[in-house]
LOVEX-837986 format. One record per atom (N, C-alpha, C): atom name; x, y, z. Coordinates in steps of 0.05 Angstrom, whole numbers, plus 5000, padded with zeros to 4 digits. Layout:
// LOVEX-837986
  atom    xx    yy    zz
    CA     X     Y     Z
...
// end
This chain:
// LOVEX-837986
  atom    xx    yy    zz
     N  4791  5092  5012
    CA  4798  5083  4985
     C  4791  5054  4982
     N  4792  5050  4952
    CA  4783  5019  4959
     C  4807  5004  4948
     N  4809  4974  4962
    CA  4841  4970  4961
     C  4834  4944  4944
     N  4855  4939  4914
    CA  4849  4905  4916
     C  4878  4900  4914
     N  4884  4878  4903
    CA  4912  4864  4900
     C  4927  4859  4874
     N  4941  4862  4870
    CA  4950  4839  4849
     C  4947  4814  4840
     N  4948  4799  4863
    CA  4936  4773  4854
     C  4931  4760  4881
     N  4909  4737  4870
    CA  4905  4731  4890
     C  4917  4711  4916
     N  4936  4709  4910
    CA  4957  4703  4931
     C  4961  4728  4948
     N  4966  4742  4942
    CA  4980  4774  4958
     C  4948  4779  4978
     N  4929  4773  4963
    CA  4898  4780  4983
     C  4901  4760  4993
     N  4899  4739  4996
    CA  4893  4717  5013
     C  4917  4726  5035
     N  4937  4727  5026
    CA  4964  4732  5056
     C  4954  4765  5073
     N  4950  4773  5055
    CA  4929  4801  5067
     C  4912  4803  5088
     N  4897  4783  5084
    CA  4864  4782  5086
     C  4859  4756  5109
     N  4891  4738  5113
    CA  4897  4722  5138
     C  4910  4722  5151
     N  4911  4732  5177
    CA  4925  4736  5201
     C  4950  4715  5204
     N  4940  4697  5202
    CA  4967  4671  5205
     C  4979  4673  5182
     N  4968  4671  5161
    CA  4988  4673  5134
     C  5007  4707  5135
     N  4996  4721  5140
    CA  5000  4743  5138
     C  5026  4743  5170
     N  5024  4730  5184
    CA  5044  4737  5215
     C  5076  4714  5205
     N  5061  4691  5190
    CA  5079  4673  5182
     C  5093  4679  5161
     N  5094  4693  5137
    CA  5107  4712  5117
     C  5114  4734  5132
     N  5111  4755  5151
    CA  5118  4780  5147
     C  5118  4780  5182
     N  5122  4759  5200
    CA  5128  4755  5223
     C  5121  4782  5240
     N  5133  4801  5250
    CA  5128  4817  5273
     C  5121  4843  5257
     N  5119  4844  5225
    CA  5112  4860  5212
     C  5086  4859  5206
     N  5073  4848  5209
    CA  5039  4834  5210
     C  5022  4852  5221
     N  5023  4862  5250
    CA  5009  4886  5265
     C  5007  4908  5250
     N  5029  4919  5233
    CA  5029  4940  5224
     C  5027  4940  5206
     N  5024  4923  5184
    CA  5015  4918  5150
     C  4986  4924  5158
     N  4970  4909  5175
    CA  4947  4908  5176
     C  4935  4938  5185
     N  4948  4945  5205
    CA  4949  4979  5216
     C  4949  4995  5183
     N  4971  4982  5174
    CA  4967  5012  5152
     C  4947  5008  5127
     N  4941  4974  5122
    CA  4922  4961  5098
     C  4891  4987  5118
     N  4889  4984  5140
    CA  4860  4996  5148
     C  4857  5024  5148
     N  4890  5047  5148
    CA  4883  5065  5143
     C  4882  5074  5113
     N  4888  5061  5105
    CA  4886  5062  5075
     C  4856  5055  5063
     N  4849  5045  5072
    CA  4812  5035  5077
     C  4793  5066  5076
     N  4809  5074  5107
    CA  4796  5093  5117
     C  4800  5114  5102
     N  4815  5120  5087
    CA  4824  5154  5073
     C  4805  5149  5049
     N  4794  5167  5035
    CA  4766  5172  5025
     C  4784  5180  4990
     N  4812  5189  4998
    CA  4827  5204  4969
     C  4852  5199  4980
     N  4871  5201  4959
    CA  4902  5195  4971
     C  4910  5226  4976
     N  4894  5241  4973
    CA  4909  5266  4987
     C  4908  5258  5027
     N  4889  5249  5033
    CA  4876  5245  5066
     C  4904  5222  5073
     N  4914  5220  5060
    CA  4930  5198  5066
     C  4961  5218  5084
     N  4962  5229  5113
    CA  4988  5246  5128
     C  5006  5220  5142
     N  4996  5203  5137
    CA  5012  5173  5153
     C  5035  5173  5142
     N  5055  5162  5151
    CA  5080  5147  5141
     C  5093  5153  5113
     N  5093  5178  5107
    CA  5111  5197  5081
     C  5096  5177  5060
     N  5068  5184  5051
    CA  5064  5180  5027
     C  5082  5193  5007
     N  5087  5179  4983
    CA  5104  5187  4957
     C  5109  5167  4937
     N  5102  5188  4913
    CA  5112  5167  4889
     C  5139  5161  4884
     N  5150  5134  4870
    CA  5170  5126  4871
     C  5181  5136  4845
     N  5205  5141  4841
    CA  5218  5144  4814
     C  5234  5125  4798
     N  5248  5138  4776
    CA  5262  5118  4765
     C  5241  5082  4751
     N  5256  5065  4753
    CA  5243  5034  4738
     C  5221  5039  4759
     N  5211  5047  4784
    CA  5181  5040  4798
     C  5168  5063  4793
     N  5169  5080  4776
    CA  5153  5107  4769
     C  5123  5104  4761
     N  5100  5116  4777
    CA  5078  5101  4776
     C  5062  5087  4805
     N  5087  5079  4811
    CA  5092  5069  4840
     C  5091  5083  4865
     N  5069  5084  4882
    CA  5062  5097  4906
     C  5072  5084  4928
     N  5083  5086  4958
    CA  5092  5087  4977
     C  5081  5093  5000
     N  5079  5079  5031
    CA  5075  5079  5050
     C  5095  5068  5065
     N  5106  5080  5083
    CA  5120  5069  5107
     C  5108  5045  5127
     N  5120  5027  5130
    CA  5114  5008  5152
     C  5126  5017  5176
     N  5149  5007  5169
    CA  5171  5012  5194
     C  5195  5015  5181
     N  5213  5032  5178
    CA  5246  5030  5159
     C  5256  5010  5163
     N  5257  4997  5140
    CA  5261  5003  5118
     C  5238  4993  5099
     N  5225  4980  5107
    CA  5195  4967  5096
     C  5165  4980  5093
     N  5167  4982  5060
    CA  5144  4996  5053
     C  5115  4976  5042
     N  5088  4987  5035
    CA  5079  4975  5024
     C  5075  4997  5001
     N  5078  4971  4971
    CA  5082  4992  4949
     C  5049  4991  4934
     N  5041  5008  4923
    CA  5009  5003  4910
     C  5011  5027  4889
     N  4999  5021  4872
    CA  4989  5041  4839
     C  4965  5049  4845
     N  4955  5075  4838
    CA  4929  5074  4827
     C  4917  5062  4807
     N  4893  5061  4808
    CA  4879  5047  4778
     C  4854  5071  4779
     N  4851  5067  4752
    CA  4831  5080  4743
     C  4839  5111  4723
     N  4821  5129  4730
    CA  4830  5150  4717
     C  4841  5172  4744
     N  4867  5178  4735
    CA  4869  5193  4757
     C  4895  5217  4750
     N  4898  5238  4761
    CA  4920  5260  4754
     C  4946  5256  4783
     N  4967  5251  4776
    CA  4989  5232  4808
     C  4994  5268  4806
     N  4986  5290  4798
    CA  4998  5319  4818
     C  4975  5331  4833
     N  4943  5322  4826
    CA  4924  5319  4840
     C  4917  5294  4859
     N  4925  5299  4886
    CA  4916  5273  4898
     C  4894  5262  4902
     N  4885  5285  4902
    CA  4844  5275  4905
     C  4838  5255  4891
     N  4838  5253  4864
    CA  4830  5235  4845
     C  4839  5218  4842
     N  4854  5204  4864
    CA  4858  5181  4871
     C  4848  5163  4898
     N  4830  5141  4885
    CA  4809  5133  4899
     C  4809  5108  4904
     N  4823  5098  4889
    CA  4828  5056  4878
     C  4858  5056  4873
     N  4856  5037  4893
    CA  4891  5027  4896
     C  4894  5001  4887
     N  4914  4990  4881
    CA  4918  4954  4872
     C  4947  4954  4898
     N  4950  4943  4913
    CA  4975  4941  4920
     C  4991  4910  4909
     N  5017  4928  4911
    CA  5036  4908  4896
     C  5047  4897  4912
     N  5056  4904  4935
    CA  5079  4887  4954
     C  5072  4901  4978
     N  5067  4880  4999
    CA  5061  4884  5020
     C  5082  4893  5046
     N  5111  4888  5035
    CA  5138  4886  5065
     C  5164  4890  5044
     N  5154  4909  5025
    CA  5186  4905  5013
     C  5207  4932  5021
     N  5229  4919  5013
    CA  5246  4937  5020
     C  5259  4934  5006
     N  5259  4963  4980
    CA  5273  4964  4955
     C  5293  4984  4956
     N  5309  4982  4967
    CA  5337  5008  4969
     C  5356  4982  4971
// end
């Protein structure tokens, strides 16, 4: 899939190892682990990692990946796409890289 950001602060801490280890400390290995398989999956159906799922309620819209519990990274699709067909989802924006919204 192809991944961009919200803004460009969130890519820059993304896209730098030290910025990225110094914000999100021992969570860094595995943001990056899951930013690459997210790279790698071709449609968000390919996506069996870490309980993909849309969020409900005020984040409805809102897609989900497990880091490590309790910390997800949260990302939308963009473009044209059907969220009960996963295929047709191809372009991600991620929104938050280590949050933990419960």
């Amino acid at each position: 899939m192809k991944i961009t950001f919200k803004n460009k602060r969130l890519e820059e801490v993304a896209n730098t190892y030290k910025l990225l280890s110094k914000s999100y400390w021992k969570q860094a290995p595995r943001i990056i682990k899951r930013l690459d398989q997210l790279r790698a999956c071709p449609t968000f159906k390919h996506m069996t990692f870490d309980r993909p799922h849309e969020l409900k309620g005020d984040k409805k819209g809102i897609f989900t990946i497990d880091i490590e519990h309790p910390f997800r990274i949260l990302f939308k699709p963009l473009g044209d796409f059907d969220s009960s067909n996963r295929t047709t989802i191809i372009d991600i924006e991620i929104q938050e890289l280590c949050e933990d919204y419960h």
